[in-house]
PyMOL Python script that loads the backbone (N, CA, C, O; Angstrom):
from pymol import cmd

cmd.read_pdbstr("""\
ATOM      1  N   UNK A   1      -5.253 -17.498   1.420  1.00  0.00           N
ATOM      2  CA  UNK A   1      -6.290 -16.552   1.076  1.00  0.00           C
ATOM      3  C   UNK A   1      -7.661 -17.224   1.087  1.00  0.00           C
ATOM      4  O   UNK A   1      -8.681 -16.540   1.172  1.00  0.00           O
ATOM      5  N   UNK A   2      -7.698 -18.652   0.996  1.00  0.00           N
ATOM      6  CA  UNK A   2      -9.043 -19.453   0.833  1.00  0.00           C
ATOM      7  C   UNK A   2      -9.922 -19.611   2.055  1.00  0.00           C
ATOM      8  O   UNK A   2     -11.076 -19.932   2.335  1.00  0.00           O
ATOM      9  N   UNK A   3      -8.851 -19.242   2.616  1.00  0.00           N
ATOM     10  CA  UNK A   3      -9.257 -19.765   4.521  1.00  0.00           C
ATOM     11  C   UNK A   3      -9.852 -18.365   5.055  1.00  0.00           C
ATOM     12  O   UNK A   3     -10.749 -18.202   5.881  1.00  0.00           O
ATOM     13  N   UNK A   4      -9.018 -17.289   4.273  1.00  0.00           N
ATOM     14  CA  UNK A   4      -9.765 -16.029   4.573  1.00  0.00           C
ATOM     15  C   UNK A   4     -11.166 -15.585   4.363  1.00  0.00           C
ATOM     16  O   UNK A   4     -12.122 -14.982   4.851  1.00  0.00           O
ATOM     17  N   UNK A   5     -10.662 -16.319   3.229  1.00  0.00           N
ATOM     18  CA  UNK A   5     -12.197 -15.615   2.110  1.00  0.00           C
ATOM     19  C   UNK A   5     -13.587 -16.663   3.081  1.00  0.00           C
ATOM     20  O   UNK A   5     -14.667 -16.201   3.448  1.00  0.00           O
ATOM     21  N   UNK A   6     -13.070 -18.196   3.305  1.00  0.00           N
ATOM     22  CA  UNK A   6     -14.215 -18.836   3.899  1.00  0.00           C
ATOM     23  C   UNK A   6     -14.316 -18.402   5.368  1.00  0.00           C
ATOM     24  O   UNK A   6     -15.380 -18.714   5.902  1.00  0.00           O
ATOM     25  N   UNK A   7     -13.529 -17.821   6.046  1.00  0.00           N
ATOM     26  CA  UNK A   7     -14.084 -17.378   7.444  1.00  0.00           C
ATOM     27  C   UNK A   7     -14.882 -16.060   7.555  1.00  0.00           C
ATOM     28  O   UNK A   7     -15.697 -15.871   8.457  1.00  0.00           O
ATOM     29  N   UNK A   8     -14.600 -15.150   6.580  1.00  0.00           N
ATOM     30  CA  UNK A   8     -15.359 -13.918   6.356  1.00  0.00           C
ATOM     31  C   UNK A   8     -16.753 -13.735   5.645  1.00  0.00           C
ATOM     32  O   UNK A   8     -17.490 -12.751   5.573  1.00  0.00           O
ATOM     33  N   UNK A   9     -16.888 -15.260   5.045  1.00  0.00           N
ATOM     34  CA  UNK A   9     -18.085 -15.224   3.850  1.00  0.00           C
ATOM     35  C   UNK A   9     -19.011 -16.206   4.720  1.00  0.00           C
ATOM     36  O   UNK A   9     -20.075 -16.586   4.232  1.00  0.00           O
ATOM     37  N   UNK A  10     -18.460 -16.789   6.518  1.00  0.00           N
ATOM     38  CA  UNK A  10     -19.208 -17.830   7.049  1.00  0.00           C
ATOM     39  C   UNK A  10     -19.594 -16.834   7.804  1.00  0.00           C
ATOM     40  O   UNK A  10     -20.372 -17.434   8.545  1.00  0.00           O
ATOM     41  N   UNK A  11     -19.610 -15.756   8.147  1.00  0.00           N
ATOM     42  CA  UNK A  11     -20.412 -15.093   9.126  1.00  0.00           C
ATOM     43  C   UNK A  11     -21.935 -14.609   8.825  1.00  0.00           C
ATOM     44  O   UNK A  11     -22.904 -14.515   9.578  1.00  0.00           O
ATOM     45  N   UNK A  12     -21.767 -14.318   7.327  1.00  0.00           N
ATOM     46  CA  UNK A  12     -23.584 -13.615   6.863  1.00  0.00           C
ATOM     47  C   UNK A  12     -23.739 -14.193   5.823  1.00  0.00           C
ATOM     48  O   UNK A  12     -22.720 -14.729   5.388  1.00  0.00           O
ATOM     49  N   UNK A  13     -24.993 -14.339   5.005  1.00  0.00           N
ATOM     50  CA  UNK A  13     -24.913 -14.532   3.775  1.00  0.00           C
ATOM     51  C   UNK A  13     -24.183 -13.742   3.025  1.00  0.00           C
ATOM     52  O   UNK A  13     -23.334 -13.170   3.710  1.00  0.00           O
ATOM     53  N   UNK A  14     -24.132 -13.364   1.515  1.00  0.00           N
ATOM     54  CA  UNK A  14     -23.264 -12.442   0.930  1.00  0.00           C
ATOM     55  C   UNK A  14     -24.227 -11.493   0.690  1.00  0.00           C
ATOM     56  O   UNK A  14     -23.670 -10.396   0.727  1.00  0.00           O
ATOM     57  N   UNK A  15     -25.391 -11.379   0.464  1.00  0.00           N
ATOM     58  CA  UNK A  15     -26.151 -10.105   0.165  1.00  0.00           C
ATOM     59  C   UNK A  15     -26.130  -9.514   1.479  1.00  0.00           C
ATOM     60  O   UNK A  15     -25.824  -8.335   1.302  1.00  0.00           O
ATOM     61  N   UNK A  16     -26.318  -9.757   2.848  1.00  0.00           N
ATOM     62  CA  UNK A  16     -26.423  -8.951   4.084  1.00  0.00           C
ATOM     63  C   UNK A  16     -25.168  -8.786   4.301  1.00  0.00           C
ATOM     64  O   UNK A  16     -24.934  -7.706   4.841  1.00  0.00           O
ATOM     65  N   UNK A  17     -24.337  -9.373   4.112  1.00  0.00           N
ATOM     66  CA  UNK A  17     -23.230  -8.994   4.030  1.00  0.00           C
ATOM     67  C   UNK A  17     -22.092  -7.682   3.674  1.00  0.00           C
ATOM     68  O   UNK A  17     -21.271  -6.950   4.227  1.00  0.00           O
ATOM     69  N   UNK A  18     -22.628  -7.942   2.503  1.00  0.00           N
ATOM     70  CA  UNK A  18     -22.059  -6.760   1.842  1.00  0.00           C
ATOM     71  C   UNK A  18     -22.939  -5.669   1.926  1.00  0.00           C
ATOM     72  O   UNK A  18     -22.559  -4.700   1.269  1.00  0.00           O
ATOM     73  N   UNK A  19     -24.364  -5.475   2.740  1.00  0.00           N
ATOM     74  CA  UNK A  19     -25.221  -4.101   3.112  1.00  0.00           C
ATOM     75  C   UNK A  19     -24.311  -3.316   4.457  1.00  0.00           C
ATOM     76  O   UNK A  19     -24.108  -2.104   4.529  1.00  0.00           O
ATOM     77  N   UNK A  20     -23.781  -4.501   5.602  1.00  0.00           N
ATOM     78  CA  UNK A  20     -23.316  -4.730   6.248  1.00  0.00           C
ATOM     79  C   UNK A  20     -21.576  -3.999   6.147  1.00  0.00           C
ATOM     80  O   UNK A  20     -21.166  -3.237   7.022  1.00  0.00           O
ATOM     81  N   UNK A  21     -20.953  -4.300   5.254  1.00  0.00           N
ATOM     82  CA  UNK A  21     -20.196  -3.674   5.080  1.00  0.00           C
ATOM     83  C   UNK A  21     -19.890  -1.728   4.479  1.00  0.00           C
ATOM     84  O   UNK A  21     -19.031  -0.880   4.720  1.00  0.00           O
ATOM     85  N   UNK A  22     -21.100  -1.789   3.667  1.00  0.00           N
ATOM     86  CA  UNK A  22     -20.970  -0.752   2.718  1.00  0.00           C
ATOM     87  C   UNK A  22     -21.509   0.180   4.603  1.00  0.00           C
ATOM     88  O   UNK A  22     -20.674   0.799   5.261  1.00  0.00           O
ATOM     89  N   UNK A  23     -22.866   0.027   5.014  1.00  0.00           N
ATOM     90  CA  UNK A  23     -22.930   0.983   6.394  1.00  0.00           C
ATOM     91  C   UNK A  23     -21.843   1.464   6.951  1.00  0.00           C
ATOM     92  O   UNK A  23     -21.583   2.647   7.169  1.00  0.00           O
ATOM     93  N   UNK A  24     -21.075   0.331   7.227  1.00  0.00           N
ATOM     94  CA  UNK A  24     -20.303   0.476   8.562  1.00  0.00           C
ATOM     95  C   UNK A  24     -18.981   1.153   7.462  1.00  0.00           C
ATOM     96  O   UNK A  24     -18.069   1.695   8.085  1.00  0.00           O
ATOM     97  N   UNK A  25     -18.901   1.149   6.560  1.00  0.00           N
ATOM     98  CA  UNK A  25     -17.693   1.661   5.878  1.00  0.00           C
ATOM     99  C   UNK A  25     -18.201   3.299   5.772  1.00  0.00           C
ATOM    100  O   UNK A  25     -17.375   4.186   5.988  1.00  0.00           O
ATOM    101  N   UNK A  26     -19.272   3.551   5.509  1.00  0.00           N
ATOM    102  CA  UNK A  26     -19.919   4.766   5.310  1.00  0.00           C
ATOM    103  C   UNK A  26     -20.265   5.508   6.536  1.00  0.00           C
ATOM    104  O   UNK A  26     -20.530   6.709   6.572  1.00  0.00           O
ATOM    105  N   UNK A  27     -20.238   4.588   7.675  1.00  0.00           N
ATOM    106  CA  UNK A  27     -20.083   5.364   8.841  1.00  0.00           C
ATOM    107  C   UNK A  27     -18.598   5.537   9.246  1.00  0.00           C
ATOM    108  O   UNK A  27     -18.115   6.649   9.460  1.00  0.00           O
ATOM    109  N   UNK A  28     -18.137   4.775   9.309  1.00  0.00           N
ATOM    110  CA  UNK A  28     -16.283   5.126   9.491  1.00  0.00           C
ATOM    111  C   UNK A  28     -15.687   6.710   8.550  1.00  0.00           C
ATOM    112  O   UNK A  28     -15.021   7.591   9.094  1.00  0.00           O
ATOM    113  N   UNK A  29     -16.042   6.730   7.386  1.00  0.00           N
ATOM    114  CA  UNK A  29     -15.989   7.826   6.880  1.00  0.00           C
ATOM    115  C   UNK A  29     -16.728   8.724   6.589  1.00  0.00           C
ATOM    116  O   UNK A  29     -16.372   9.749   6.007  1.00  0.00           O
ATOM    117  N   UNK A  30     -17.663   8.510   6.892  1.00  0.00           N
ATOM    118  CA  UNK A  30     -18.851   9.675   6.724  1.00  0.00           C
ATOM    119  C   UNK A  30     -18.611  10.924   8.012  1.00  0.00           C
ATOM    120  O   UNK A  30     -18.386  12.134   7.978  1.00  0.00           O
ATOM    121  N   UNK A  31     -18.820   9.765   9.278  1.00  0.00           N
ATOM    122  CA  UNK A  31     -19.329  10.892  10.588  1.00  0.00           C
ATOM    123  C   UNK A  31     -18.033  11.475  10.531  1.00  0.00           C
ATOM    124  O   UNK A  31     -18.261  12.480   9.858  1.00  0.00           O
ATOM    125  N   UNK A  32     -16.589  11.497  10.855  1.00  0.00           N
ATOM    126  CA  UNK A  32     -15.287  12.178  10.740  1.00  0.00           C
ATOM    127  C   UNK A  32     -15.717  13.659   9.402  1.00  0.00           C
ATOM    128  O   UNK A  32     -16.035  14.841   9.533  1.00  0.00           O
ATOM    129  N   UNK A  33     -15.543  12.945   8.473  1.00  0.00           N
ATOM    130  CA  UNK A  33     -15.914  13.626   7.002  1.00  0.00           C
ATOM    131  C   UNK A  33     -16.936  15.068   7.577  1.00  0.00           C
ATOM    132  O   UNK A  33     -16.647  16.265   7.584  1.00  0.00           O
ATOM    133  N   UNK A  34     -17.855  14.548   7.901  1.00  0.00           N
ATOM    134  CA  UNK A  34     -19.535  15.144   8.166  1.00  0.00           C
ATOM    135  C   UNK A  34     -18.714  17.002   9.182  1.00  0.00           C
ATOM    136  O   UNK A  34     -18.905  18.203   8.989  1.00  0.00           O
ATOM    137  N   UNK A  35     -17.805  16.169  10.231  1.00  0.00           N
ATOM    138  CA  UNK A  35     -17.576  17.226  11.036  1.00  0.00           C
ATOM    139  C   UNK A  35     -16.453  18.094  10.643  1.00  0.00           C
ATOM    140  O   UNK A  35     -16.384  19.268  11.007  1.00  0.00           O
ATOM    141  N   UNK A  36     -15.599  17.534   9.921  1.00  0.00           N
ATOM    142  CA  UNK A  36     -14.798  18.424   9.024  1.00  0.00           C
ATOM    143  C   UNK A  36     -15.354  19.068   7.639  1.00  0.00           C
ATOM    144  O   UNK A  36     -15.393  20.284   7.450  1.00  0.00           O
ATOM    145  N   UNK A  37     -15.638  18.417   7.008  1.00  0.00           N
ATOM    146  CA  UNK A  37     -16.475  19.289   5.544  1.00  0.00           C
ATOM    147  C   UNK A  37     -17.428  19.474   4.970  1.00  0.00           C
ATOM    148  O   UNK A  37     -17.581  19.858   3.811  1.00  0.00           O
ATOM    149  N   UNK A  38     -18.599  19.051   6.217  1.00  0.00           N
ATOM    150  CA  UNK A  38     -20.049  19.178   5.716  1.00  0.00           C
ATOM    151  C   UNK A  38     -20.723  18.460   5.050  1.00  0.00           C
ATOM    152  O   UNK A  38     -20.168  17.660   4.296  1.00  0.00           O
ATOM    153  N   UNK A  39     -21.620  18.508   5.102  1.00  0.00           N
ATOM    154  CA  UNK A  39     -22.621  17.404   4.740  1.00  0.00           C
ATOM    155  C   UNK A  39     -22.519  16.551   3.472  1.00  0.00           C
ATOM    156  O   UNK A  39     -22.733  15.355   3.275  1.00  0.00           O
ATOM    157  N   UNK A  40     -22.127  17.543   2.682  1.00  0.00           N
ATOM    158  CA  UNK A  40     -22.075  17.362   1.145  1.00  0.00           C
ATOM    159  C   UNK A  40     -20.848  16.614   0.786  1.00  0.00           C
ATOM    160  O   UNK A  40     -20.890  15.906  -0.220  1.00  0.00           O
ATOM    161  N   UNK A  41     -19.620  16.693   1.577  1.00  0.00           N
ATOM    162  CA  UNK A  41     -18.676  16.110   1.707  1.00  0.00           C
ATOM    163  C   UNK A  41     -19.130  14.185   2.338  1.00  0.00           C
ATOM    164  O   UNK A  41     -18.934  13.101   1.787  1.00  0.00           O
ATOM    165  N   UNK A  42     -19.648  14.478   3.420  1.00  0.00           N
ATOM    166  CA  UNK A  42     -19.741  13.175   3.912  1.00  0.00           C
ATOM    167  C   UNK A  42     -20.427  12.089   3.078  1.00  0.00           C
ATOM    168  O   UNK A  42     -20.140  10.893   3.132  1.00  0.00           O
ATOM    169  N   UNK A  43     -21.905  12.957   1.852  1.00  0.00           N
ATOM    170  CA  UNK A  43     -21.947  12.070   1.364  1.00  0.00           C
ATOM    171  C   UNK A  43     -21.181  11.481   0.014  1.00  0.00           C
ATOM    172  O   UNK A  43     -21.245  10.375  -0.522  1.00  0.00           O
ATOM    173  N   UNK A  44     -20.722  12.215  -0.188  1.00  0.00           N
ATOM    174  CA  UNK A  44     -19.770  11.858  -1.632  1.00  0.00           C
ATOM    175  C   UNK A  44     -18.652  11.031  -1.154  1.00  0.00           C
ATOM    176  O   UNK A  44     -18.193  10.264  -2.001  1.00  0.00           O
ATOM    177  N   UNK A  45     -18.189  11.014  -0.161  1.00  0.00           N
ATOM    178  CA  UNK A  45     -16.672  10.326   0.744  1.00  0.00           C
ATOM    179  C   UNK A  45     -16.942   8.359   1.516  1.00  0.00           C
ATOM    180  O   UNK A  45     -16.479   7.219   1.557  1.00  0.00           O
ATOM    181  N   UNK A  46     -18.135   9.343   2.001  1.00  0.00           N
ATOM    182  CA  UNK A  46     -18.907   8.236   2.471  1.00  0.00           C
ATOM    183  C   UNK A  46     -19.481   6.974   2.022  1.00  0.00           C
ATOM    184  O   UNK A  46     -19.343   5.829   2.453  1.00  0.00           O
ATOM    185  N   UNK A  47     -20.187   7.471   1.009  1.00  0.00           N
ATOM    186  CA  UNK A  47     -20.582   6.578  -0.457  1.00  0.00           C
ATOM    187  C   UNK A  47     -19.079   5.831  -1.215  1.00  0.00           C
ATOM    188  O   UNK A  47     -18.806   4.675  -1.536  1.00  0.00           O
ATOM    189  N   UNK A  48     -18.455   6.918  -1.278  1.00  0.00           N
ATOM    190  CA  UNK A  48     -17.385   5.933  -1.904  1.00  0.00           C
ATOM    191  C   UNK A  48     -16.712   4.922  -1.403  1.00  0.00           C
ATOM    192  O   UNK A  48     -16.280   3.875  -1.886  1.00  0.00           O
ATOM    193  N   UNK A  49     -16.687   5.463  -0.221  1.00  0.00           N
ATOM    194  CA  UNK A  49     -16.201   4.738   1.261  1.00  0.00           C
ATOM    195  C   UNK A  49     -16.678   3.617   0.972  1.00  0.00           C
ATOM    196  O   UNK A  49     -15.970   2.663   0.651  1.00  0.00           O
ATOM    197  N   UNK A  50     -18.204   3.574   1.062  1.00  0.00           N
ATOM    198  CA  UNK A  50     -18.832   2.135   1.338  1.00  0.00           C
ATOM    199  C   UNK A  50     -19.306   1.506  -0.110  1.00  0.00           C
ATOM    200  O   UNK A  50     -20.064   0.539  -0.192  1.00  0.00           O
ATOM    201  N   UNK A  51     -18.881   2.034  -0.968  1.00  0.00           N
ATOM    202  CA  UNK A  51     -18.752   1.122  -2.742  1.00  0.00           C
ATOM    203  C   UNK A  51     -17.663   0.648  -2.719  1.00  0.00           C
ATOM    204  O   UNK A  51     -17.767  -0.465  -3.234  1.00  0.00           O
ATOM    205  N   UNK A  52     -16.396   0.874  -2.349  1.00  0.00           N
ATOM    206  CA  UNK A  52     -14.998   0.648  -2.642  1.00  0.00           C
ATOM    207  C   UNK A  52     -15.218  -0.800  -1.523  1.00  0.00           C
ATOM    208  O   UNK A  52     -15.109  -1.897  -2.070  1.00  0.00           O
ATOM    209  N   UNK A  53     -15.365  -0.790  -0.782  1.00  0.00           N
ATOM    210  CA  UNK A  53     -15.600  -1.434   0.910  1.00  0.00           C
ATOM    211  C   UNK A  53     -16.625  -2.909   0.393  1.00  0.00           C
ATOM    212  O   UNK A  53     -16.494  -4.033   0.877  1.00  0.00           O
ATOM    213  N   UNK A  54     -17.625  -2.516  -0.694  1.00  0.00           N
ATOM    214  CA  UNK A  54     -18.469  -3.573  -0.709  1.00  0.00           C
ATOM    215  C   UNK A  54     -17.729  -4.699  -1.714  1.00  0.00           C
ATOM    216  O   UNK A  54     -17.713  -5.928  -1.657  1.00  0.00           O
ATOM    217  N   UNK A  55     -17.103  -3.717  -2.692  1.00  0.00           N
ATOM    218  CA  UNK A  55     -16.576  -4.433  -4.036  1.00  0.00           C
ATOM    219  C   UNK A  55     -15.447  -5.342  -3.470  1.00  0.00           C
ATOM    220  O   UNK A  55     -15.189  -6.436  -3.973  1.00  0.00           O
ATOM    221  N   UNK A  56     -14.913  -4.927  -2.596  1.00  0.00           N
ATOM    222  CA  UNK A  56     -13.328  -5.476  -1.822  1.00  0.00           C
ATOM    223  C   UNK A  56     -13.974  -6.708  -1.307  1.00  0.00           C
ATOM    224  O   UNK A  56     -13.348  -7.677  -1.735  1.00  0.00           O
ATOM    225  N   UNK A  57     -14.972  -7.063  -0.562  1.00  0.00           N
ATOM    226  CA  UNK A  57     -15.998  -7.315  -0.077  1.00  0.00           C
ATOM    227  C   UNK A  57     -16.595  -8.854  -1.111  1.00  0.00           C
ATOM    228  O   UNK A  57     -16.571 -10.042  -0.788  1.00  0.00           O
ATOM    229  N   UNK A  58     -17.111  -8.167  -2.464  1.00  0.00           N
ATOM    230  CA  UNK A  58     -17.562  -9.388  -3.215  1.00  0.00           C
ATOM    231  C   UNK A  58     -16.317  -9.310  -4.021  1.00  0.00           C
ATOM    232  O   UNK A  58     -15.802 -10.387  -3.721  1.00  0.00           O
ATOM    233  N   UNK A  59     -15.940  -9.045  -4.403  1.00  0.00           N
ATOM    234  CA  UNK A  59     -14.299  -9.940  -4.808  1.00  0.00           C
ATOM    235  C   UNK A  59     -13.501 -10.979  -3.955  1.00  0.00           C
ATOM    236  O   UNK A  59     -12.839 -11.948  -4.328  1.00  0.00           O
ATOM    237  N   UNK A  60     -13.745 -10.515  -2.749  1.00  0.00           N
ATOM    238  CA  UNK A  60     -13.464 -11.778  -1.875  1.00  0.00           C
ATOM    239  C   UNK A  60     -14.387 -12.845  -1.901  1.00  0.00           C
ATOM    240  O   UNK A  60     -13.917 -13.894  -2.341  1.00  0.00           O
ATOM    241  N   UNK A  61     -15.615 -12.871  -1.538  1.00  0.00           N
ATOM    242  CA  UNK A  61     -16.621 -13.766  -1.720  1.00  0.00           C
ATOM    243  C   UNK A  61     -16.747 -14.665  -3.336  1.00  0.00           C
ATOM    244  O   UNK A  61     -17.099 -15.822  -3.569  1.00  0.00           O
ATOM    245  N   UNK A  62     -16.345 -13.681  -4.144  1.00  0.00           N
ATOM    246  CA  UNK A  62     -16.536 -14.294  -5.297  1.00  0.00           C
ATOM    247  C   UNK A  62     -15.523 -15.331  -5.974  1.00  0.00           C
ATOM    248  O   UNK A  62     -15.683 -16.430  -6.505  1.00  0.00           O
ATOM    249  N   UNK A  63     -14.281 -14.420  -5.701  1.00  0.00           N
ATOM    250  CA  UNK A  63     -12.807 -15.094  -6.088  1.00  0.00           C
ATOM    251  C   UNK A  63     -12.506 -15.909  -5.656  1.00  0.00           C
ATOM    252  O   UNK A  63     -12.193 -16.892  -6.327  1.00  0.00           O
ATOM    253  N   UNK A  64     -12.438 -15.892  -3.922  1.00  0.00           N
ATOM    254  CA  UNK A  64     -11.478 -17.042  -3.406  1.00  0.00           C
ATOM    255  C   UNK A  64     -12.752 -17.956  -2.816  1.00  0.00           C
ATOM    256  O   UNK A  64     -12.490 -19.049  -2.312  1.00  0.00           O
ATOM    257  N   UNK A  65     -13.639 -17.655  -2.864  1.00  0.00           N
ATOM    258  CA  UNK A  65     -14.401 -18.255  -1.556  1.00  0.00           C
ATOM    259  C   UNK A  65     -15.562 -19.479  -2.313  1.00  0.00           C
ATOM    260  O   UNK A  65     -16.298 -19.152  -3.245  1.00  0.00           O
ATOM    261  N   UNK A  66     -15.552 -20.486  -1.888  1.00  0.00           N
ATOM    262  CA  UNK A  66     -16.215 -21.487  -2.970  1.00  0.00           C
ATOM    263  C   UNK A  66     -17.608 -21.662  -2.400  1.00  0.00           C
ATOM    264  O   UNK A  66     -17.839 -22.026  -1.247  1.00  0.00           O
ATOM    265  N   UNK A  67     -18.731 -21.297  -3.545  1.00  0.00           N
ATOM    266  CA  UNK A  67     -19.851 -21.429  -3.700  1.00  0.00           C
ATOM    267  C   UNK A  67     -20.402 -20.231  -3.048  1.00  0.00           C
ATOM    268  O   UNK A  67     -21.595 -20.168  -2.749  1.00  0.00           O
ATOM    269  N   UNK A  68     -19.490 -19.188  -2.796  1.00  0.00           N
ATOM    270  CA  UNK A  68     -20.058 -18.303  -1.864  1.00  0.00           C
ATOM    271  C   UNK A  68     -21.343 -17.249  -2.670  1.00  0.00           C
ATOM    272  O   UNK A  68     -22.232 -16.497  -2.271  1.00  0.00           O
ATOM    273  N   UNK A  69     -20.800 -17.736  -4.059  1.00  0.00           N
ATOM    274  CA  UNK A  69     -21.944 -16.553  -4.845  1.00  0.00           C
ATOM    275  C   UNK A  69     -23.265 -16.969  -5.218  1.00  0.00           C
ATOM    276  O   UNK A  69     -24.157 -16.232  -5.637  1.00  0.00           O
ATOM    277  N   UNK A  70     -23.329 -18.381  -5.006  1.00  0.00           N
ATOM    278  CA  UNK A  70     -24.994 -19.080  -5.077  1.00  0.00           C
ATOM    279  C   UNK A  70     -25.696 -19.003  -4.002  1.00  0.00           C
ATOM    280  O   UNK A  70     -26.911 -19.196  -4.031  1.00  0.00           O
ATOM    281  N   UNK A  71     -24.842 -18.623  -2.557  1.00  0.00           N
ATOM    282  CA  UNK A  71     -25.887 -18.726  -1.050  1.00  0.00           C
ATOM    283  C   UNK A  71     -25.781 -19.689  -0.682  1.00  0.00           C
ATOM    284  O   UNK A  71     -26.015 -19.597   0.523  1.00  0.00           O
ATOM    285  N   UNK A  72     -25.583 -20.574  -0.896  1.00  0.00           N
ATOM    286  CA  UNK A  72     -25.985 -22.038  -0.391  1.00  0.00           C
ATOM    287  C   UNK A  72     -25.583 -22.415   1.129  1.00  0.00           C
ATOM    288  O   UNK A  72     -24.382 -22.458   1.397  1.00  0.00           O
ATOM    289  N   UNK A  73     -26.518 -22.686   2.113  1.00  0.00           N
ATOM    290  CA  UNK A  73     -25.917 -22.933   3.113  1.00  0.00           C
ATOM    291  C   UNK A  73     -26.267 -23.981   3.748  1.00  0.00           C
ATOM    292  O   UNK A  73     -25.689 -24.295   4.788  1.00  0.00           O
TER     293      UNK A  73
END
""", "prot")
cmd.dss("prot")
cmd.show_as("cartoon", "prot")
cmd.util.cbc("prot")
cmd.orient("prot")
């Protein structure tokens, strides 16, 4: 899991990172969402989409991944 957490946390820092994730999670479920239940749907689905997505996200960075939560590069 250490090897995971450091190959996923070596691509961005962790703050662009996780902006990075929450988008692209909020587009994966949003635009689908958007054309089946409307707008109002996409953003409530969407959002959660990409909170659930970020947290998964810094729990990895934070837990397994060493020094990943100071930046240091």
């Amino acid at each position: 899991m250490h090897r995971i957490a450091a190959a996923v946390v070596s691509f961005a820092p962790p703050t662009l990172m996780v902006v990075i994730v929450f988008s692209v999670a909020y587009l994966l479920v949003g635009i689908p969402v958007h054309f089946k239940r409307g707008t109002a749907a996409r953003d409530v689905l969407g959002t959660l989409a990409g909170i659930f997505a970020a947290l998964v996200y810094i729990t990895l960075a934070v837990g397994f991944a060493p020094d990943a939560h100071t930046g240091s590069r």
